[in-house]
PDB file of N, CA, C and O in Angstrom:
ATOM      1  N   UNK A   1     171.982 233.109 230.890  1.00  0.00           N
ATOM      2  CA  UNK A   1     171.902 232.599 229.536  1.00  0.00           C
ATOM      3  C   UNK A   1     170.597 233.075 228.885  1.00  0.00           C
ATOM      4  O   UNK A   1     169.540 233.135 229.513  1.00  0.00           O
ATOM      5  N   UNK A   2     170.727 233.409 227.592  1.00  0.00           N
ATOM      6  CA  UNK A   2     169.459 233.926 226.812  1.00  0.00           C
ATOM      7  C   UNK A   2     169.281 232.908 226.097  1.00  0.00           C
ATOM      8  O   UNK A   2     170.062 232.018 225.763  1.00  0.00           O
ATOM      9  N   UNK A   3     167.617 233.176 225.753  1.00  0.00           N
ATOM     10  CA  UNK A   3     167.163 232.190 224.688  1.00  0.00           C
ATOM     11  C   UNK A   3     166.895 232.557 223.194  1.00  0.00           C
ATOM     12  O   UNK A   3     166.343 233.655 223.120  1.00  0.00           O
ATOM     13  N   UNK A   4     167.094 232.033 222.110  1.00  0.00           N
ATOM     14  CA  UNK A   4     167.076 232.794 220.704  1.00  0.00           C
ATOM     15  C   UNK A   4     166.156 231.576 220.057  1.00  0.00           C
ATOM     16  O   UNK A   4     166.068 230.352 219.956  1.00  0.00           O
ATOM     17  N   UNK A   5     165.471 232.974 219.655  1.00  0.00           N
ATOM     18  CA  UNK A   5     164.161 231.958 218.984  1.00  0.00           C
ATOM     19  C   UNK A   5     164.487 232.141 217.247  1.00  0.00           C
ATOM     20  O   UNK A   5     164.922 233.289 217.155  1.00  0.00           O
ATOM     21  N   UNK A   6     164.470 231.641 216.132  1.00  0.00           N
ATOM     22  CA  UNK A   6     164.434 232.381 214.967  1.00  0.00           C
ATOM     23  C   UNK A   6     163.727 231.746 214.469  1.00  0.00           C
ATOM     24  O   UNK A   6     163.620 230.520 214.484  1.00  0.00           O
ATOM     25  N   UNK A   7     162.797 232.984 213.649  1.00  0.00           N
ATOM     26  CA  UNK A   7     162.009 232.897 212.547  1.00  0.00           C
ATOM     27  C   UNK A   7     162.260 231.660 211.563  1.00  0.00           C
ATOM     28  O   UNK A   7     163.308 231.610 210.919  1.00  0.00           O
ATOM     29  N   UNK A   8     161.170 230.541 211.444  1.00  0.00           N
ATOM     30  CA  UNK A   8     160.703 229.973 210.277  1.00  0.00           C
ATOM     31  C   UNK A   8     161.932 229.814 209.034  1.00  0.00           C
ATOM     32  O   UNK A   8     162.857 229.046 208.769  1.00  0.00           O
ATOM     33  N   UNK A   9     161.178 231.295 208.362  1.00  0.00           N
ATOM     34  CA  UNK A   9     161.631 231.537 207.076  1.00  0.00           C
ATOM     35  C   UNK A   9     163.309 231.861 207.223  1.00  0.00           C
ATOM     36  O   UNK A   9     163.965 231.939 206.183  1.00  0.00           O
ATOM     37  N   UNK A  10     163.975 232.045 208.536  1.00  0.00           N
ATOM     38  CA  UNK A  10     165.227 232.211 208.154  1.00  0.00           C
ATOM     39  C   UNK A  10     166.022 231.015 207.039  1.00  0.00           C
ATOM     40  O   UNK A  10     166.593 231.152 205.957  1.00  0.00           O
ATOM     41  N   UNK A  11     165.732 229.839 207.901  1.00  0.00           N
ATOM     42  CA  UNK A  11     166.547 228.703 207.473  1.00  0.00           C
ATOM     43  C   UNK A  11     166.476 228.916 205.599  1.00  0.00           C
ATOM     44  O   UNK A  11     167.521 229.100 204.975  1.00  0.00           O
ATOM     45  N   UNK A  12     165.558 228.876 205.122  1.00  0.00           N
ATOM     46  CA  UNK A  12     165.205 229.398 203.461  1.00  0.00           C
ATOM     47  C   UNK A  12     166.634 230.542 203.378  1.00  0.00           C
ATOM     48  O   UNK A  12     167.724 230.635 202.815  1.00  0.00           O
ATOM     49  N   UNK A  13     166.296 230.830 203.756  1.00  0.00           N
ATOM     50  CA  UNK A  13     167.280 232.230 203.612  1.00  0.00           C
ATOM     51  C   UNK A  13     168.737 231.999 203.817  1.00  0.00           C
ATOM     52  O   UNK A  13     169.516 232.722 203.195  1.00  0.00           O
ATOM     53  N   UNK A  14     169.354 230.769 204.883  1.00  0.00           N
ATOM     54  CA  UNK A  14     170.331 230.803 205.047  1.00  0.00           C
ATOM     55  C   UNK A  14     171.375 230.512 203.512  1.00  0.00           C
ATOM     56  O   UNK A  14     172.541 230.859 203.324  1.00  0.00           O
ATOM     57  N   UNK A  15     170.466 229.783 202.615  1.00  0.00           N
ATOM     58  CA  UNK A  15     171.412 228.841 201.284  1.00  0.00           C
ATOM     59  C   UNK A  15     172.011 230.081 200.184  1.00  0.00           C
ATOM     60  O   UNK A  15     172.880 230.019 199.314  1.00  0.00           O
ATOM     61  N   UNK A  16     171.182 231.145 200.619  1.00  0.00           N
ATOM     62  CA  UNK A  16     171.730 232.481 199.821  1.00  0.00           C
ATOM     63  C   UNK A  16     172.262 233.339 200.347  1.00  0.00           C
ATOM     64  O   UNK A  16     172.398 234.356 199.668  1.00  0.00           O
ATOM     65  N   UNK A  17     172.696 233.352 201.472  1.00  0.00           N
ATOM     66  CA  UNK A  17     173.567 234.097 202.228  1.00  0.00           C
ATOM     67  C   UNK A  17     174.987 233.556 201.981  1.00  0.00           C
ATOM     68  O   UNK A  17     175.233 232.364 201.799  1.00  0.00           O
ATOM     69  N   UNK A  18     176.188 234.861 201.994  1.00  0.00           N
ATOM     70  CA  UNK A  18     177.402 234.492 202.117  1.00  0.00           C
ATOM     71  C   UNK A  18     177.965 233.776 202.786  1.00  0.00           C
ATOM     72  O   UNK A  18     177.551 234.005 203.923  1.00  0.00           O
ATOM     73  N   UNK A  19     179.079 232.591 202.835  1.00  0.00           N
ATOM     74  CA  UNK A  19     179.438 232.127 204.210  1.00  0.00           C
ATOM     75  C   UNK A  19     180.231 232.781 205.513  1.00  0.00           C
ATOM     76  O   UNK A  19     180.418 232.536 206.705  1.00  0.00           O
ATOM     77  N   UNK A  20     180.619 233.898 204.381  1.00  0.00           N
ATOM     78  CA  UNK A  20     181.530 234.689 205.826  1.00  0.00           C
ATOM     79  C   UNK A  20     180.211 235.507 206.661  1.00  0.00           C
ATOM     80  O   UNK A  20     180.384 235.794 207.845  1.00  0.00           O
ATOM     81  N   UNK A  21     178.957 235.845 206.009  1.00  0.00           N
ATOM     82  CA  UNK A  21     178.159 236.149 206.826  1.00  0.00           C
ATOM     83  C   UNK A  21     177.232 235.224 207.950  1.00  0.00           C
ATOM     84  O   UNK A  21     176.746 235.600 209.017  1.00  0.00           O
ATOM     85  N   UNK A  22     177.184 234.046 207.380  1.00  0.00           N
ATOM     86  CA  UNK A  22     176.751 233.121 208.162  1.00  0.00           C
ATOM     87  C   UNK A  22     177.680 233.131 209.389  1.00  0.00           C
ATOM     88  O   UNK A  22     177.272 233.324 210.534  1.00  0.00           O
ATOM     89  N   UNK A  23     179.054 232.893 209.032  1.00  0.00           N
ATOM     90  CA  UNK A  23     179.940 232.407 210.657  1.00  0.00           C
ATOM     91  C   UNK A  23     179.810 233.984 211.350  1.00  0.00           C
ATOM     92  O   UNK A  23     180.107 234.032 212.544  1.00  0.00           O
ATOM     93  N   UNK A  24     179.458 235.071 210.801  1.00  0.00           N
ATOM     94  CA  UNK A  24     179.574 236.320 211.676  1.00  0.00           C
ATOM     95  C   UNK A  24     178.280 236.167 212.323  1.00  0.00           C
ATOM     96  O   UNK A  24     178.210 236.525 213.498  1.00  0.00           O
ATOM     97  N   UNK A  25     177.189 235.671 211.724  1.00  0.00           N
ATOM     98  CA  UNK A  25     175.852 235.470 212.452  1.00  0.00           C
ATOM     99  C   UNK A  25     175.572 234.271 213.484  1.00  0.00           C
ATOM    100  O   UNK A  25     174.575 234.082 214.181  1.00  0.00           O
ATOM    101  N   UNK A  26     176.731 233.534 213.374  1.00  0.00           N
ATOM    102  CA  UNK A  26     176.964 232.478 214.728  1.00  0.00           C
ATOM    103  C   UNK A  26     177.897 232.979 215.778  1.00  0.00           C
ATOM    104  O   UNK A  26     178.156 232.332 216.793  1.00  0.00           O
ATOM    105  N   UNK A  27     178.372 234.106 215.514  1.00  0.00           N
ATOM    106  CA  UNK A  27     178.892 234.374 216.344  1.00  0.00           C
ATOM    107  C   UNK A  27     178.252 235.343 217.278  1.00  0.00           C
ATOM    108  O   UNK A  27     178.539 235.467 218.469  1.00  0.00           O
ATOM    109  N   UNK A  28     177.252 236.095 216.542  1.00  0.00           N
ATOM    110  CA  UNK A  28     176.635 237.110 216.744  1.00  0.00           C
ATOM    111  C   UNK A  28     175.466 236.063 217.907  1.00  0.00           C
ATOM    112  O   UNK A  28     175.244 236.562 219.010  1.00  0.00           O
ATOM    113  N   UNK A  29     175.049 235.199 217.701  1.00  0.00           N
ATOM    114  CA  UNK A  29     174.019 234.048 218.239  1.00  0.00           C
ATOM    115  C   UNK A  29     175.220 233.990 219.691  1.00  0.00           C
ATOM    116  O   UNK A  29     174.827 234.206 220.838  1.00  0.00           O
ATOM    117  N   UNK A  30     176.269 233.756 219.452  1.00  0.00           N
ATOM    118  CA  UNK A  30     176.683 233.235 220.833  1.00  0.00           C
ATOM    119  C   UNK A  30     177.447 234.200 221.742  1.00  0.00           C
ATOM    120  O   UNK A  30     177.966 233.970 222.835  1.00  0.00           O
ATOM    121  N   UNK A  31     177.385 235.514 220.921  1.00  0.00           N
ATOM    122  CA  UNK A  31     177.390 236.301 222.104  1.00  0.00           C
ATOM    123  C   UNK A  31     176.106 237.143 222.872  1.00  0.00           C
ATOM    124  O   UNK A  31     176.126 237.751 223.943  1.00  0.00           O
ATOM    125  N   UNK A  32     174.746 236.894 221.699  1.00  0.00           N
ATOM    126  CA  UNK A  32     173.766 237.114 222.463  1.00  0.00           C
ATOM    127  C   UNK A  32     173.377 236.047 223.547  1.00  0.00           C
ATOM    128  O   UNK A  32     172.706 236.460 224.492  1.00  0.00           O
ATOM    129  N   UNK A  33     173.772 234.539 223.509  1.00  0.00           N
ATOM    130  CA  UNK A  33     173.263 233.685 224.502  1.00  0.00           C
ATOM    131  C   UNK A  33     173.660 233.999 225.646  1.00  0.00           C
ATOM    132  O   UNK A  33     172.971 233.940 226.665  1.00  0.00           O
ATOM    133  N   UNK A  34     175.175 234.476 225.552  1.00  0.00           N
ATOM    134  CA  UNK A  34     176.075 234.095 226.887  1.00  0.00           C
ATOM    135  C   UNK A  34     175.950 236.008 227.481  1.00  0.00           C
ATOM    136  O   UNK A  34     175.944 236.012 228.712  1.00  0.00           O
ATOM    137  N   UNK A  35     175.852 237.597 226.846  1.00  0.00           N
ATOM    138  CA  UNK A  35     175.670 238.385 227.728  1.00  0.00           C
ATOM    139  C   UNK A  35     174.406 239.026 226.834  1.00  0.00           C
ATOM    140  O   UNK A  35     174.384 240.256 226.785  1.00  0.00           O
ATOM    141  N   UNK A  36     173.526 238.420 226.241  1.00  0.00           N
ATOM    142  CA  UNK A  36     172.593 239.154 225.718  1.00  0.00           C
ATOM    143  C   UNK A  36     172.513 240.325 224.942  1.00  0.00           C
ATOM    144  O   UNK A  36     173.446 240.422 224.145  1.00  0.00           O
ATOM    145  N   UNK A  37     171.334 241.656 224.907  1.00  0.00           N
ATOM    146  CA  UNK A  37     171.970 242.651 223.661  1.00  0.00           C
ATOM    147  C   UNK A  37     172.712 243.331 224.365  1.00  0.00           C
ATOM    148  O   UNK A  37     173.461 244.025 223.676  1.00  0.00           O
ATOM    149  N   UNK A  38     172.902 243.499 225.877  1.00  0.00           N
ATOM    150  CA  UNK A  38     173.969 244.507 226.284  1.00  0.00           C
ATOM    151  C   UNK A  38     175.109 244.106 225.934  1.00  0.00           C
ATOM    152  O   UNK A  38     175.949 245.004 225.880  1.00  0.00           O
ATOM    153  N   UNK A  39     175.640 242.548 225.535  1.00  0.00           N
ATOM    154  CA  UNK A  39     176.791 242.187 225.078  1.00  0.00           C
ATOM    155  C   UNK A  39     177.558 243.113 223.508  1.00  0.00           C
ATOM    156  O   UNK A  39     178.624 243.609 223.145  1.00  0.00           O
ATOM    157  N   UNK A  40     176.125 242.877 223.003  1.00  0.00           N
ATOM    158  CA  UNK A  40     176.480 243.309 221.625  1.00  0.00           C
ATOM    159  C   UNK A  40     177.023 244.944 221.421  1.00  0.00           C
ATOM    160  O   UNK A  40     177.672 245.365 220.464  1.00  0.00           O
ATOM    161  N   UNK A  41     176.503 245.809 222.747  1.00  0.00           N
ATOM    162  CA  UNK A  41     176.793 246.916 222.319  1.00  0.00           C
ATOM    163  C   UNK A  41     178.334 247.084 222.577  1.00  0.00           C
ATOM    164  O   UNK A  41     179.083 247.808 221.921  1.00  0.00           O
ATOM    165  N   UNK A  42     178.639 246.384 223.521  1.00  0.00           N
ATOM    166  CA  UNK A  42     180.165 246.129 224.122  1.00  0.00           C
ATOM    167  C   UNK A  42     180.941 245.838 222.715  1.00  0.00           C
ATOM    168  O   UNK A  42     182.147 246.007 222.895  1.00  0.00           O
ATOM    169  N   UNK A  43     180.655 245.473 221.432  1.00  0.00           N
ATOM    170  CA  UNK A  43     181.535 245.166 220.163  1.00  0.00           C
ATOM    171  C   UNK A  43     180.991 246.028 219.384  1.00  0.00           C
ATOM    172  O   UNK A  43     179.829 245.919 218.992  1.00  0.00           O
ATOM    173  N   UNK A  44     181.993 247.261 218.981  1.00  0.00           N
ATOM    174  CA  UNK A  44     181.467 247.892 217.896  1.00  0.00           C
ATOM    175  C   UNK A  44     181.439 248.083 216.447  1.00  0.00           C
ATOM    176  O   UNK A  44     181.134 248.985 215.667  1.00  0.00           O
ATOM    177  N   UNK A  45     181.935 246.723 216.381  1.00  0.00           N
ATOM    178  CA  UNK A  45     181.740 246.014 214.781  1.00  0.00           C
ATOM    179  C   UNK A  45     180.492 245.972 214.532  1.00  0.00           C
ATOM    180  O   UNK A  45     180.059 246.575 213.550  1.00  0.00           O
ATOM    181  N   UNK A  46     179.487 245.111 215.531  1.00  0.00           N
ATOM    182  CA  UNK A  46     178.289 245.113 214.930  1.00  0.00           C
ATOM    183  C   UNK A  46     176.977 246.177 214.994  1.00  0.00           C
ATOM    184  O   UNK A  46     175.777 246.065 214.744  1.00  0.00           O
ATOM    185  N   UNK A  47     177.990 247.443 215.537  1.00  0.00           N
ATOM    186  CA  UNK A  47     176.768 248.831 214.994  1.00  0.00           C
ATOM    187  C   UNK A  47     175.114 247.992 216.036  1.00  0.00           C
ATOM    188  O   UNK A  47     174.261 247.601 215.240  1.00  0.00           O
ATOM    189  N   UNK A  48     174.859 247.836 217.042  1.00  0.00           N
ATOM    190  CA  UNK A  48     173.653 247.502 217.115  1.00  0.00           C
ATOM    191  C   UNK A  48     173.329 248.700 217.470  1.00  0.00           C
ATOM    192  O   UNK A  48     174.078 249.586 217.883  1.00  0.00           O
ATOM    193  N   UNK A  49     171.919 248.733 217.268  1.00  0.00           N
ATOM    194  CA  UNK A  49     170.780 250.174 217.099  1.00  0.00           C
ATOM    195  C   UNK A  49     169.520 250.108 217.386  1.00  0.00           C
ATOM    196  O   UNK A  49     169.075 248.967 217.262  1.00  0.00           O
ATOM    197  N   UNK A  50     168.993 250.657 217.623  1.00  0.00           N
ATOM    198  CA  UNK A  50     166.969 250.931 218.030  1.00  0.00           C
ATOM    199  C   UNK A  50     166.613 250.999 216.489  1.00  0.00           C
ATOM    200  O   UNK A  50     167.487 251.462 215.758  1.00  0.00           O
ATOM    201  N   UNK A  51     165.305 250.546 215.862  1.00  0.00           N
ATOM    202  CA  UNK A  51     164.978 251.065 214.439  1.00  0.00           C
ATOM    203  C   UNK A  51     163.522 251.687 214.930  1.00  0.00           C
ATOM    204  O   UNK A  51     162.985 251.534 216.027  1.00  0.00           O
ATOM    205  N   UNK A  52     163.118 252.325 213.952  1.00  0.00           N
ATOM    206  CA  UNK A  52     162.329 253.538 213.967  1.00  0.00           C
ATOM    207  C   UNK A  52     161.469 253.467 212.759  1.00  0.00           C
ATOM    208  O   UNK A  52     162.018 253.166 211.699  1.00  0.00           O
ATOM    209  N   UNK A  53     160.245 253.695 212.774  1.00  0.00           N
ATOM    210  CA  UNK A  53     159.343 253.497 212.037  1.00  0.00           C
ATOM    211  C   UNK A  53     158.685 252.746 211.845  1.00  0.00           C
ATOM    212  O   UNK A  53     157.784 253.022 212.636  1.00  0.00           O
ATOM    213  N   UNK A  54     158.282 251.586 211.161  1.00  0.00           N
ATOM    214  CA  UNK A  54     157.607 250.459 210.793  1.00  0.00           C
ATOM    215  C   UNK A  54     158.208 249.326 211.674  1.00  0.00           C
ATOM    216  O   UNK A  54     157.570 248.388 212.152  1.00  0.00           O
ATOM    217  N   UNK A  55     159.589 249.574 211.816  1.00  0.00           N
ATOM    218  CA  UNK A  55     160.123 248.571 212.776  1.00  0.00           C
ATOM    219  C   UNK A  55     160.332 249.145 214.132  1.00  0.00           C
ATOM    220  O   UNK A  55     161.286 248.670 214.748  1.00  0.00           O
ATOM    221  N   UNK A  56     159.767 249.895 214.610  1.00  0.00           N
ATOM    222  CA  UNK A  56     160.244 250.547 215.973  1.00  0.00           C
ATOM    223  C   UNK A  56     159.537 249.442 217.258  1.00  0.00           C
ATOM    224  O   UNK A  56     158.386 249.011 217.196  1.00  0.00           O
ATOM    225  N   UNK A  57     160.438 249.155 218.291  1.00  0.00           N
ATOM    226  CA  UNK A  57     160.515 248.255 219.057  1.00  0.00           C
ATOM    227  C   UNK A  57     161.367 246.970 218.899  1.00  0.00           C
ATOM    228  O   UNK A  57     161.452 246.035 219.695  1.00  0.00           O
ATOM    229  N   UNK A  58     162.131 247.162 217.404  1.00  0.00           N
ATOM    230  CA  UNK A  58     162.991 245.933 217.182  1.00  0.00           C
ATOM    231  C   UNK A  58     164.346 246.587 216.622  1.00  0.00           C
ATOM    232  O   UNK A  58     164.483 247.689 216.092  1.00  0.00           O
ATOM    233  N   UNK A  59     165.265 245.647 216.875  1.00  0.00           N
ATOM    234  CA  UNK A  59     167.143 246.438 216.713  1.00  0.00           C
ATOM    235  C   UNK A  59     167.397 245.653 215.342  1.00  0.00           C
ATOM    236  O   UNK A  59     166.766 244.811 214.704  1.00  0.00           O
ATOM    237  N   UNK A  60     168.321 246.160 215.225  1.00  0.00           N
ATOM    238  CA  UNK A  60     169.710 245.481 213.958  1.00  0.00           C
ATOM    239  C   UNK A  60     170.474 245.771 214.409  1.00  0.00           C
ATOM    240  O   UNK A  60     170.687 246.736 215.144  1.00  0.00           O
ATOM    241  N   UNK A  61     171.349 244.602 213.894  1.00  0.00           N
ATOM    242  CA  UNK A  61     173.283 244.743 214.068  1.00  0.00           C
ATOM    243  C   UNK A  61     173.724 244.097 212.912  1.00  0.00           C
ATOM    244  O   UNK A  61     173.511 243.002 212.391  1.00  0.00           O
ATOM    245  N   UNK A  62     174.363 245.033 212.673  1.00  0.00           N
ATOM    246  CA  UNK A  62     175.486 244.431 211.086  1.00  0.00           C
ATOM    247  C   UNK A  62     176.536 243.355 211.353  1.00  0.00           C
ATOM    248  O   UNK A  62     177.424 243.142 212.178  1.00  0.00           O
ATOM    249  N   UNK A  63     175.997 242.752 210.223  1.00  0.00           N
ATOM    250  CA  UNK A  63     177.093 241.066 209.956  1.00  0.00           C
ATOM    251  C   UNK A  63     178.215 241.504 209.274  1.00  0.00           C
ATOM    252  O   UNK A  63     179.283 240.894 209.312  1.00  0.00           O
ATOM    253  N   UNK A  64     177.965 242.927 208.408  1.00  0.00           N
ATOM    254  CA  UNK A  64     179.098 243.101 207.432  1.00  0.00           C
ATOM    255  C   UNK A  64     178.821 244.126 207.068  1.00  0.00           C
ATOM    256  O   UNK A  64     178.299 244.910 207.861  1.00  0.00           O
ATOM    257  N   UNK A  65     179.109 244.561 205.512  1.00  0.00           N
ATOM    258  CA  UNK A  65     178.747 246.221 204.922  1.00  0.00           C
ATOM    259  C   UNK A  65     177.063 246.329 204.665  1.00  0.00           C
ATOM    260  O   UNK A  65     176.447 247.368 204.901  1.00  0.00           O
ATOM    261  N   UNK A  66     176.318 244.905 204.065  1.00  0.00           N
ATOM    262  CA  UNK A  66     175.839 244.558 203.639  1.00  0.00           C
ATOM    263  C   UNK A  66     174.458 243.809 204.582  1.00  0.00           C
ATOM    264  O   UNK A  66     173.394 244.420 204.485  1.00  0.00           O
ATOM    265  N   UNK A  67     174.460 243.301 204.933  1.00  0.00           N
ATOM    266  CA  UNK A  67     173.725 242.188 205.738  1.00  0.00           C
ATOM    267  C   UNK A  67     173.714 242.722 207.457  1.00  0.00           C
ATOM    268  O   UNK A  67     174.631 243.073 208.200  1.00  0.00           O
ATOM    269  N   UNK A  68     172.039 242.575 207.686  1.00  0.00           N
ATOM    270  CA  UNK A  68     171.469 243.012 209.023  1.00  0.00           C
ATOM    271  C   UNK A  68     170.952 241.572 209.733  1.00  0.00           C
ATOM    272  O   UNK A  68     170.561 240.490 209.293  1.00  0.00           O
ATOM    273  N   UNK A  69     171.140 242.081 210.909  1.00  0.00           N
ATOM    274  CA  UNK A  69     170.156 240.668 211.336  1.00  0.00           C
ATOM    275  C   UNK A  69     169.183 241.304 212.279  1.00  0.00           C
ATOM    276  O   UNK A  69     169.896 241.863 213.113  1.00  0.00           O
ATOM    277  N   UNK A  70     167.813 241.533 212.614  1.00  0.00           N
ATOM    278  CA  UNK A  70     166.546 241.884 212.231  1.00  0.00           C
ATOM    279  C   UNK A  70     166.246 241.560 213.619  1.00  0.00           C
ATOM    280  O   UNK A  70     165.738 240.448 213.473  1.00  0.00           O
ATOM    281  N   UNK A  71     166.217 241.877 215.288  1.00  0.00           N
ATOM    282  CA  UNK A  71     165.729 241.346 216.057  1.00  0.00           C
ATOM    283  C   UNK A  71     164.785 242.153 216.902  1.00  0.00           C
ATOM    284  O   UNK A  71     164.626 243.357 216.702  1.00  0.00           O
ATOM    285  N   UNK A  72     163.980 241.298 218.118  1.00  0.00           N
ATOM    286  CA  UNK A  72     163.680 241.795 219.477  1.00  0.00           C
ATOM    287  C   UNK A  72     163.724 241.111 220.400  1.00  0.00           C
ATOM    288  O   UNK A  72     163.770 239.881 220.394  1.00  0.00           O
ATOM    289  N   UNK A  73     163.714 242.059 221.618  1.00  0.00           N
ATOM    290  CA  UNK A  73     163.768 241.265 222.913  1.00  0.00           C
ATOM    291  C   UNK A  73     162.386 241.429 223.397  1.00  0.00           C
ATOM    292  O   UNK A  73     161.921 242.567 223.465  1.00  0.00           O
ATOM    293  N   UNK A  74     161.577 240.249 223.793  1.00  0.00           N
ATOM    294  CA  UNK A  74     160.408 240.548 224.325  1.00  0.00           C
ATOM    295  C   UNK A  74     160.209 240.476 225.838  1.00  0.00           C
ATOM    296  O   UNK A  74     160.724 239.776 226.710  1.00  0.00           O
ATOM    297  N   UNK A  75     159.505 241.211 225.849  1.00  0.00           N
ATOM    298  CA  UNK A  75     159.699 242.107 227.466  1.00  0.00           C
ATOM    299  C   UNK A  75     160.717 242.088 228.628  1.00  0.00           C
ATOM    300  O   UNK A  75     161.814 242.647 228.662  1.00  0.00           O
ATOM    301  N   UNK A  76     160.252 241.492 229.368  1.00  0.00           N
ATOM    302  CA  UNK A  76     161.625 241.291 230.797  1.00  0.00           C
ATOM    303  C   UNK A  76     162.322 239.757 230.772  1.00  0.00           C
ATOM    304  O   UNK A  76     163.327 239.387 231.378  1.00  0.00           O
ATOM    305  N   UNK A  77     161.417 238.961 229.831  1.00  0.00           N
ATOM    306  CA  UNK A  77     161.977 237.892 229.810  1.00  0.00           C
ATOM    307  C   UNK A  77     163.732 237.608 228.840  1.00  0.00           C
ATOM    308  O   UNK A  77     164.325 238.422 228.133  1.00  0.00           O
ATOM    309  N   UNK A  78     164.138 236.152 229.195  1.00  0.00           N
ATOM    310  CA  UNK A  78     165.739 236.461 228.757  1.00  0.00           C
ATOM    311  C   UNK A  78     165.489 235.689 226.998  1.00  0.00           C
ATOM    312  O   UNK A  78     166.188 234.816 226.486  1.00  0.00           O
ATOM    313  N   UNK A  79     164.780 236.091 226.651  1.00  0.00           N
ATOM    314  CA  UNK A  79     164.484 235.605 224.600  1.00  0.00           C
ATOM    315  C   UNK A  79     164.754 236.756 223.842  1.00  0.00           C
ATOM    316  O   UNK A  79     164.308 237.864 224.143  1.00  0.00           O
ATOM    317  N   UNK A  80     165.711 236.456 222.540  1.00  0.00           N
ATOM    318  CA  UNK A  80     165.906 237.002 222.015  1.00  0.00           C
ATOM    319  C   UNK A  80     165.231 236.647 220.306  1.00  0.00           C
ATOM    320  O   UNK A  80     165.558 235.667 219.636  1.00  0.00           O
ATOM    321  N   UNK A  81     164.301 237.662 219.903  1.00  0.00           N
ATOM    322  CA  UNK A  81     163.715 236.501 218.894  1.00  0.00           C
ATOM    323  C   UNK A  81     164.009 237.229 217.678  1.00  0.00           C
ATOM    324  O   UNK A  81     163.732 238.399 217.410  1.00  0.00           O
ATOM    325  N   UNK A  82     164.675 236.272 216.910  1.00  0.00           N
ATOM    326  CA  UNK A  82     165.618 236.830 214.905  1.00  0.00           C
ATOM    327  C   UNK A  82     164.392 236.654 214.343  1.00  0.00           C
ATOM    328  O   UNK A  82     163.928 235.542 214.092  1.00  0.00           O
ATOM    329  N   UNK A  83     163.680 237.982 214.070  1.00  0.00           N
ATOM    330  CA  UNK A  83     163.058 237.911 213.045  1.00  0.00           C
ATOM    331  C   UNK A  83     163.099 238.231 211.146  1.00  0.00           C
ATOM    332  O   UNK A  83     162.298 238.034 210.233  1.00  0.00           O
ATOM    333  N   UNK A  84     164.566 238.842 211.250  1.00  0.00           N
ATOM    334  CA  UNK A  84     164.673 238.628 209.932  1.00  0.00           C
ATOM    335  C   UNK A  84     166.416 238.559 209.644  1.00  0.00           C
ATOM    336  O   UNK A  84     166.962 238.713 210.736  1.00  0.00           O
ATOM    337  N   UNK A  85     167.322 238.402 208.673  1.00  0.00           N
ATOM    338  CA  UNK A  85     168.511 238.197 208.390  1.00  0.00           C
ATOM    339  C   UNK A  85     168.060 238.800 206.616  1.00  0.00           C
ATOM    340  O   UNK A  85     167.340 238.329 205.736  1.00  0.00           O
ATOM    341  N   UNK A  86     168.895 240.019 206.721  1.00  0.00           N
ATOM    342  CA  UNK A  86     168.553 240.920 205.885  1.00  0.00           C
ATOM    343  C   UNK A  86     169.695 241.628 205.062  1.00  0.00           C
ATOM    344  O   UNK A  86     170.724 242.042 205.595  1.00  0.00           O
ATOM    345  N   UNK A  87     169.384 241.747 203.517  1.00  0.00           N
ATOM    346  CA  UNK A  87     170.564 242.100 202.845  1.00  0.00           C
ATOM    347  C   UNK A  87     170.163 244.070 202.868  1.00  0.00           C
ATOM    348  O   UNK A  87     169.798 244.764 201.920  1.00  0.00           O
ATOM    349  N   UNK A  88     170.413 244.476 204.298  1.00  0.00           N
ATOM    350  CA  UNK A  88     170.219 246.005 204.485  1.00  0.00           C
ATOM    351  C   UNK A  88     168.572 246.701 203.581  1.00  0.00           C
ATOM    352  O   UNK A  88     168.338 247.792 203.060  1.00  0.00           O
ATOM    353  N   UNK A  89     167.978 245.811 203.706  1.00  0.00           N
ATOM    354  CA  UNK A  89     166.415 246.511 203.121  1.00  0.00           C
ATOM    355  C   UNK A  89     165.455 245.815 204.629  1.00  0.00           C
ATOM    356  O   UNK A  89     165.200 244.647 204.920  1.00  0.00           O
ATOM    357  N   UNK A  90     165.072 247.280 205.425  1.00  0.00           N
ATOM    358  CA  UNK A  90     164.416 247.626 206.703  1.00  0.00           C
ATOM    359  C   UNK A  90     162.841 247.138 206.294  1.00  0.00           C
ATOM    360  O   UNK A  90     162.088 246.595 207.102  1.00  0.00           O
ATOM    361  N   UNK A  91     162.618 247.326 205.397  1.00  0.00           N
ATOM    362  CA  UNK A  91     160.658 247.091 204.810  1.00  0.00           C
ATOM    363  C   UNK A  91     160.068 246.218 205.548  1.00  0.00           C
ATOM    364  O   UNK A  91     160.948 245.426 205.883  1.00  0.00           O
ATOM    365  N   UNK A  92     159.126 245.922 205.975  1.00  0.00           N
ATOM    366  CA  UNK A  92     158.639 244.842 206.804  1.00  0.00           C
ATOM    367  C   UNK A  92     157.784 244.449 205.321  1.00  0.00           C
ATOM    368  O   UNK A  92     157.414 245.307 204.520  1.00  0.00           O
ATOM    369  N   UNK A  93     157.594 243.146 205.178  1.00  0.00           N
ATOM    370  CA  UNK A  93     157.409 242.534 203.599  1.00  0.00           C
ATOM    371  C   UNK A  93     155.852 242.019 204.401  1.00  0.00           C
ATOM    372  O   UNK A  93     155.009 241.388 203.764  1.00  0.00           O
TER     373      UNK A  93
END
């Protein structure tokens, strides 16, 4: 079992998000708990990926056409920590 930490400022963020993106991002939560990010690559709906540049050392996986959800895994331990839920803009703010 993994642990998922999320960012603060998500919850702010959740009241302007779509609802069909919200239930894709609970789902996305409970298949990282139960096989972690190797789970995610196993579904290739959600495109997960390495990012590069300003964000390099942290992934995304798509909720939809539109909407990223922003993570990392820190080191060998089993945490997975959401640092951002994102309408596809990578910028670190």
């Amino acid at each position: 079992m993994w642990q998922i930490l999320e960012h603060k400022r998500l919850s702010r963020k959740f009241v302007k998000i779509p609802i069909e993106v919200l239930k894709r991002y609970e789902k996305w939560k409970d298949i990282v708990y139960l096989s972690g990010p190797v789970g995610l690559g196993e579904i290739k709906g959600f495109h997960d990926e390495a990012l590069s540049g300003e964000r390099k050392g942290q992934r995304s996986s798509r909720l939809g056409l539109q909407y990223r959800v922003i993570y990392r895994v820190k080191g060998q331990e089993v945490i997975v920590e959401v640092i951002d839920l994102t309408a596809h803009d990578y910028r670190t703010k």
